[in-house]
DOZA-472713 format. One record per residue: x, y, z of N, C-alpha, C, CB in turn. Coordinates in steps of 0.05 Angstrom, whole numbers, plus 5000, padded with zeros to 4 digits. Atoms other than C-alpha are relative to their C-alpha. Glycine has a CB too. Example, Ala and Ser with C-alpha at 12.3 -4.5 7.8 and 13.67 -1.06 7.14 Angstrom:
BEGIN
501849765000524649105156501850245000498050015025;498449764999527349795143498550225014500950094971;
END
This chain:
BEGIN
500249774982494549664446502450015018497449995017;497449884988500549994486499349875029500450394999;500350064985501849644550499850265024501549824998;499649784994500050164602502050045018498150085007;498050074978505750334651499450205031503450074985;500749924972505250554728502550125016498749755016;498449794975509251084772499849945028498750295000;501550064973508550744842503150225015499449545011;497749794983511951344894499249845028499250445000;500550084962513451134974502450125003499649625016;497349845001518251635001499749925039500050444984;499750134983518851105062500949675007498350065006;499550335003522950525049501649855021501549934974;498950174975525749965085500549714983497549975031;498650185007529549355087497549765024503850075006;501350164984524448765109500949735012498049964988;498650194992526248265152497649775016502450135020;501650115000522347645154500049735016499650024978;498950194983522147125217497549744998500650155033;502150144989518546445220500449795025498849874978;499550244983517346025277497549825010501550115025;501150144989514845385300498450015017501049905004;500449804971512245765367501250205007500349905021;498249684991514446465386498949985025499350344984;499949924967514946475468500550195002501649885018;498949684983514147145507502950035017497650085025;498150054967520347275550501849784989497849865036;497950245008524446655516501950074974498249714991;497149965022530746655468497749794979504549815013;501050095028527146405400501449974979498350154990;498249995030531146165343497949834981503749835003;501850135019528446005279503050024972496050224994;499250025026532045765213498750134980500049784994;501549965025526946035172500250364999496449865003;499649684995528346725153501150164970502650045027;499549795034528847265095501350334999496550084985;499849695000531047975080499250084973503050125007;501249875025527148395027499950304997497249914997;500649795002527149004997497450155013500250004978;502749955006520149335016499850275006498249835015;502549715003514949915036499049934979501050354995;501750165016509249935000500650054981497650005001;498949905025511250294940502849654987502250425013;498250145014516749734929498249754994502749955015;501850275012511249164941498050044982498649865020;501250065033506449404886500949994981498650124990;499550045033511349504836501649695000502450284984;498850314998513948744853497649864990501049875033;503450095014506648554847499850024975497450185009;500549955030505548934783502649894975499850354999;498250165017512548614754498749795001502849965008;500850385000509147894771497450064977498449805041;503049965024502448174728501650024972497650365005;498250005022507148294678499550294988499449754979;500949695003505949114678501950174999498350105019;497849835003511349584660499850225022500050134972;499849844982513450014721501550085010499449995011;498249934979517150454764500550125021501050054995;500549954979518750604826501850205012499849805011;498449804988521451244855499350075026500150234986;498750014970523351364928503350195005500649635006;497149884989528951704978501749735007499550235031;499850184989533951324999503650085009498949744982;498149944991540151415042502149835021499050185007;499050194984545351135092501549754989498149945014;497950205008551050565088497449784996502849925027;500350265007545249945077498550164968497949755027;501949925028543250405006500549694982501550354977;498750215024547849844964498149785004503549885005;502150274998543949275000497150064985499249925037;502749944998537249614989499949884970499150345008;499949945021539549714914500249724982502050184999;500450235005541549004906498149835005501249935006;502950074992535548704938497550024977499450205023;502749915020531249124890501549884969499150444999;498150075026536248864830499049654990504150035011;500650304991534948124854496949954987500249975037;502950075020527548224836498950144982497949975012;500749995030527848524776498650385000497049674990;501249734993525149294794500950184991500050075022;498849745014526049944755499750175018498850114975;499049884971528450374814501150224992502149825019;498249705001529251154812500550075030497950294983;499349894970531951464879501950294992502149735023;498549754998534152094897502250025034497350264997;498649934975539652264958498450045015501650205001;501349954978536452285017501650115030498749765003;498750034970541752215079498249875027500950325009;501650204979536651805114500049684993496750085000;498350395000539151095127497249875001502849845037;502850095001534250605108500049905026499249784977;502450154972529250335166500349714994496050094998;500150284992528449605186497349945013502349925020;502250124983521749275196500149744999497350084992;500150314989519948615219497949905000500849945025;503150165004514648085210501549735011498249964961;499450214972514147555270498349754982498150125040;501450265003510746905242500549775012500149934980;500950174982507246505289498849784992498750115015;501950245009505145765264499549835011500449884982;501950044974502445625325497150015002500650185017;502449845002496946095319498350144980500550155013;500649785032498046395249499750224998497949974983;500449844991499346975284502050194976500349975029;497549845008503147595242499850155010500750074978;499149754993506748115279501350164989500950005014;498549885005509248665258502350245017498550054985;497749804986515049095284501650244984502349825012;498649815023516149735246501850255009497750134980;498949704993522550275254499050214986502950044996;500849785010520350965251502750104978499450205026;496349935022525951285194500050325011499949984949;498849704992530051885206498450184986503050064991;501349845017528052405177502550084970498950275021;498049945020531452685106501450204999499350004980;498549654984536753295102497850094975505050144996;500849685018535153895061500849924972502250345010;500049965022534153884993499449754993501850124991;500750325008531553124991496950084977499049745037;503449895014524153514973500450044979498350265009;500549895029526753934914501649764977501650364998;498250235018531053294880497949794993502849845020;501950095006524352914889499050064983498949985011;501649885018519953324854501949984975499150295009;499350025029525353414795500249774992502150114992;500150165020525752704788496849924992501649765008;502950085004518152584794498250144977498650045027;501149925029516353134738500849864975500650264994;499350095013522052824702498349674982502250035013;500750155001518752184706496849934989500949965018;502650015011511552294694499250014981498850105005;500350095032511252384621498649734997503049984985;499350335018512251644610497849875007503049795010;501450154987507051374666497550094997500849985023;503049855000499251404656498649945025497949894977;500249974976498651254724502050005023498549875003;498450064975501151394785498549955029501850235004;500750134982500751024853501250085022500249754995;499749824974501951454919500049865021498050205006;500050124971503151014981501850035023500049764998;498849884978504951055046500250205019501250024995;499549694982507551505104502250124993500250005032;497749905014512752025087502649965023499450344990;497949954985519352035117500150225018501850014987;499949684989520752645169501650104987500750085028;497749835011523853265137498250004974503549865000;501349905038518053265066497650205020497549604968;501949805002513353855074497549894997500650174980;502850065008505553745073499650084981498250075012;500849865017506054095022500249774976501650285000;499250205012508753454975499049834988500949925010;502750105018503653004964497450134980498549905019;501549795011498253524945501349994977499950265012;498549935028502953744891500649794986502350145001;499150275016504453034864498250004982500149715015;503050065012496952934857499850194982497450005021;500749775025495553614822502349984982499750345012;497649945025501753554775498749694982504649985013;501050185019498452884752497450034998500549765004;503049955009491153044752500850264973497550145034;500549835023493353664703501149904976501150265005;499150125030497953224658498049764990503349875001;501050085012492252824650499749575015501550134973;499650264992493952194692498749875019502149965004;502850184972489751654737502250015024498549534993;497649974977492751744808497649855021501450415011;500750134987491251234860501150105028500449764990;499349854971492351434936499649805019498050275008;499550294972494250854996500850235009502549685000;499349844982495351425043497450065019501250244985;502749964983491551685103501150275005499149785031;499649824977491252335156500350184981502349955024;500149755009493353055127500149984965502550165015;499049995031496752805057497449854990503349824992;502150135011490652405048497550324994499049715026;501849724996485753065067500750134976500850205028;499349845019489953505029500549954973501750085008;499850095027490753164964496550044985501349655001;502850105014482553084953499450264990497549875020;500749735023481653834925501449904974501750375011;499850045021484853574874499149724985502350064998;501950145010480653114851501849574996499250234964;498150295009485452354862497149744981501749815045;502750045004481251794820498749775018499749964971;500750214986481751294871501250045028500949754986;498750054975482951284950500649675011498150145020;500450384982484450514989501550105024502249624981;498750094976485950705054499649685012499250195020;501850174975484550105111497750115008501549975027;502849924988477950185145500750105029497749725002;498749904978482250375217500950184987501749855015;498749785009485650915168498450254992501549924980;502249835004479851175143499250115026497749854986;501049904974476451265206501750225016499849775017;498449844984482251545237499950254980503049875009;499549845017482751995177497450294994500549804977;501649865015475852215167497350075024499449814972;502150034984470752035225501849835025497349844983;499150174972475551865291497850065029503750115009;501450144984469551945334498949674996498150175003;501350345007467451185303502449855008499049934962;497750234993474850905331498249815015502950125022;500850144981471550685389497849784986499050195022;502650205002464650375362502249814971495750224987;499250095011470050095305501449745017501050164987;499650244980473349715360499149745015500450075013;502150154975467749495397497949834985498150265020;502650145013464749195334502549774988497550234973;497350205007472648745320499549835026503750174998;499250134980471748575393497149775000500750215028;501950174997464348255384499449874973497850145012;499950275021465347795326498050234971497549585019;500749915015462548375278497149955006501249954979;502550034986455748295309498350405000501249845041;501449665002454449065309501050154976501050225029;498149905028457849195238497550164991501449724974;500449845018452749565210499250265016498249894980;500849824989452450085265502950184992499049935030;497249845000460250305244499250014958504049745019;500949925025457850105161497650244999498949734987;501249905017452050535154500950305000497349945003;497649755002456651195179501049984980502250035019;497950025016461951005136498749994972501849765006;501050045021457650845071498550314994498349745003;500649724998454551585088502850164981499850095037;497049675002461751955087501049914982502850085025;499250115027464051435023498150234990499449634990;501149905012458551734994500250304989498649935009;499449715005458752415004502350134992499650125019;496849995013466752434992499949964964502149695015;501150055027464552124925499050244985498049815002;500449825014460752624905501250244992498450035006;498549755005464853194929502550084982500750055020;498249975021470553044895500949794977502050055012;500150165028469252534836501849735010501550204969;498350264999473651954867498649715012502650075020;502050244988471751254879502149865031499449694967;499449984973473550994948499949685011497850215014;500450294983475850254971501649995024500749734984;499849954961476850105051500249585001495350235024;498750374995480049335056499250055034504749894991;500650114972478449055124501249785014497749955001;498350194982483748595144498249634988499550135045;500850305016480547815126497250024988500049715022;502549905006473748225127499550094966499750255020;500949975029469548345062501050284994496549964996;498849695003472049015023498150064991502550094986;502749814998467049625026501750234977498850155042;498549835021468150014957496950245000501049784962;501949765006463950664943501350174969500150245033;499649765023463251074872497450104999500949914970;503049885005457351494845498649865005499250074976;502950215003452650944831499349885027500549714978;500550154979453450634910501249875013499049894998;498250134984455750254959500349695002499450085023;500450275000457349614957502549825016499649914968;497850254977461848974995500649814981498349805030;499250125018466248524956500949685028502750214980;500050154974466147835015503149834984496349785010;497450134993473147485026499249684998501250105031;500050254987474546715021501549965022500549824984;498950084983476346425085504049944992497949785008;497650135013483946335083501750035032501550204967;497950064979489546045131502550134997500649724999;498349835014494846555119503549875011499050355011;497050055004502546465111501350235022501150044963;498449694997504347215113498450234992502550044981;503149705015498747845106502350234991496850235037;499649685002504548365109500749994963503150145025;499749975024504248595042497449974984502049844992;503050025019497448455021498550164994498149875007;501249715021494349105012501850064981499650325017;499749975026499249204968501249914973500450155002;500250235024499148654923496550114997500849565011;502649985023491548824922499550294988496949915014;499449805019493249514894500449964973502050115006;498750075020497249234849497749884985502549825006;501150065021492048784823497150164993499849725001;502649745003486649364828500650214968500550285036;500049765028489549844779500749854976502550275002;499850165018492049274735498349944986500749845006;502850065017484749034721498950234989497649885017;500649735013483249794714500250054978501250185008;499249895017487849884667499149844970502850055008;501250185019485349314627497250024994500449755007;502449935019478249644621498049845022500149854962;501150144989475549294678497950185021501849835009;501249794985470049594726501149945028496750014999;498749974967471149774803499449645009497650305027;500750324991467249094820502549794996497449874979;498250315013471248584775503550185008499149894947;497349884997477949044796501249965028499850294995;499650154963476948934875499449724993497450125031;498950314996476048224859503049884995498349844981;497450085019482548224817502050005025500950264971;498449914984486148574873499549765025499450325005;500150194978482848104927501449804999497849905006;498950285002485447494894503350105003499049824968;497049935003492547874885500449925031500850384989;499449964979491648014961500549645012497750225014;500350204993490347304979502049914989498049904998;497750115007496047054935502650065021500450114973;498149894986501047464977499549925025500350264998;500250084976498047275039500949625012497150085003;498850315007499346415018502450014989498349824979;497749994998506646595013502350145014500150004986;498449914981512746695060501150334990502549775004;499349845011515447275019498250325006500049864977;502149765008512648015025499650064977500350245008;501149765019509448404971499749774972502750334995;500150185025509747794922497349894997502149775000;504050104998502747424887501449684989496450234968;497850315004508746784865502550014999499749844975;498050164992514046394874502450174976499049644997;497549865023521346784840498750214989501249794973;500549785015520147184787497249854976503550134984;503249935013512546824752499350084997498250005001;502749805000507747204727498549884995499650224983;502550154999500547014750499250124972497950065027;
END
């Protein structure tokens, strides 16, 4: 049988920059030896993921500004089939603080410029160009400033009519506006959702992180409601990760919780999407939603027991 191959889009990339230290002091000069620079966004860490599964893929993105060459090399380094279109927006710089002190990760992310004129219509022609080949595609992220709302929507409907499984890591309008067209899978966060769908529940979402999850099923049995009913309305199935918390998946048949092993983490950034990566992977291998969020959990947990973002091992392995 034909290996299947995957379209992962993020038209928000960046150059990651990865710090560890012994103790991070407020207010003090901190130096640390330990330190990385990586291609990323999420779009670059599932298809790094899905190279380690050993899954044919590729990844299209804007990309602009004097560090493009680095970006390009970076993504060369680990092995990535990389489409881009002109953008004139210089890549962004985020940051991940590691604290092994506390096992704390921070993150520190630049907003990106926005793109000039005509970044939208160069997208789209490479992204029709491209879709033929892929039987799925994988939508993540926030957009750059300067793409139209109009953008996502149209991704989704150009692959729901050619026939293809479209996965959606997005939240807020592009998330909204995509679901008339029927996507077959959402994964926001459970803070993305909310904010996305039901932001009167921020608050009682907060207030149930701040008391050791002690009032969790007063923010679950809302949320297992509006899974539901989303479900029905527009045929998609619906998983909501929760940070070390158990993941809450919804399709037709119900609602159900997939529980986390305890784990001492390295590095989280990147772990939703390594467990993308190993979500549609098991998919694509015939697997159900259940055994697919397990697949993805363990992906996630791999990436989280190593310094590296978006990776599930060590170089270039495949688990």
């Amino acid at each position: 049988m034909k290996n299947p191959s995957f379209l992962t889009v993020c038209m928000n990339p960046s150059l990651q920059k990865t710090l560890g230290f012994s103790s991070l002091v407020r207010d003090r000069v901190n130096r640390t030896e330990k330190h990385r620079l990586d291609a990323s966004g999420k779009g670059v860490n599932v298809s790094r993921v899905l190279s380690q599964l050993g899954k044919p893929n590729c990844h299209l993105t804007q990309l602009g500004g004097s560090l493009r060459p680095l970006f390009l090399d970076l993504c060369a380094q680990d092995k990535l089939s990389l489409e881009w279109v002109e953008s004139g927006s210089p890549i962004r710089f985020c940051y991940t603080l590691l604290d092994d002190a506390d096992h704390s990760v921070t993150e520190v992310v630049e907003e990106s410029s926005p793109v000039t004129p005509g970044t939208e219509e160069r997208l789209m022609a490479a992204y029709t160009r491209l879709l033929p080949a892929h039987e799925t595609v994988i939508i993540s992220g926030t957009k750059a400033g300067g793409f139209s709302d109009a953008l996502v929507p149209w991704m989704v409907r150009q692959a729901k009519e050619a026939g293809r499984q479209v996965i959606l890591d997005l939240r807020g309008m592009d998330l909204i506006n995509s679901l008339r067209y029927k996507p077959d899978i959402i994964k926001p966060n459970l803070l993305e959702f909310i904010e996305t769908f039901a932001p009167e529940l921020k608050a009682g979402l907060l207030a149930t992180e701040a008391s050791d999850a002690s009032q969790e099923e007063r923010i679950r049995s809302p949320i297992r409601d509006l899974c539901l009913e989303l479900c029905r309305n527009y045929r998609c199935r619906i998983i909501l990760t929760r940070g070390a918390q158990s993941i809450w998946f919804a399709e037709s048949g119900g609602f159900a919780e997939y529980a986390l092993e305890a784990l001492q983490p390295v590095n989280t950034t990147g772990s939703g999407d390594a467990f993308t990566a190993g979500l549609v992977s098991a998919l694509s291998e015939g697997a159900d939603l259940e055994a697919a969020v397990g697949h993805g959990a363990r992906c996630g947990r791999l990436n989280a027991g190593l310094f590296k973002v978006g990776v599930i091992a060590e170089a270039h392995e495949q688990v």
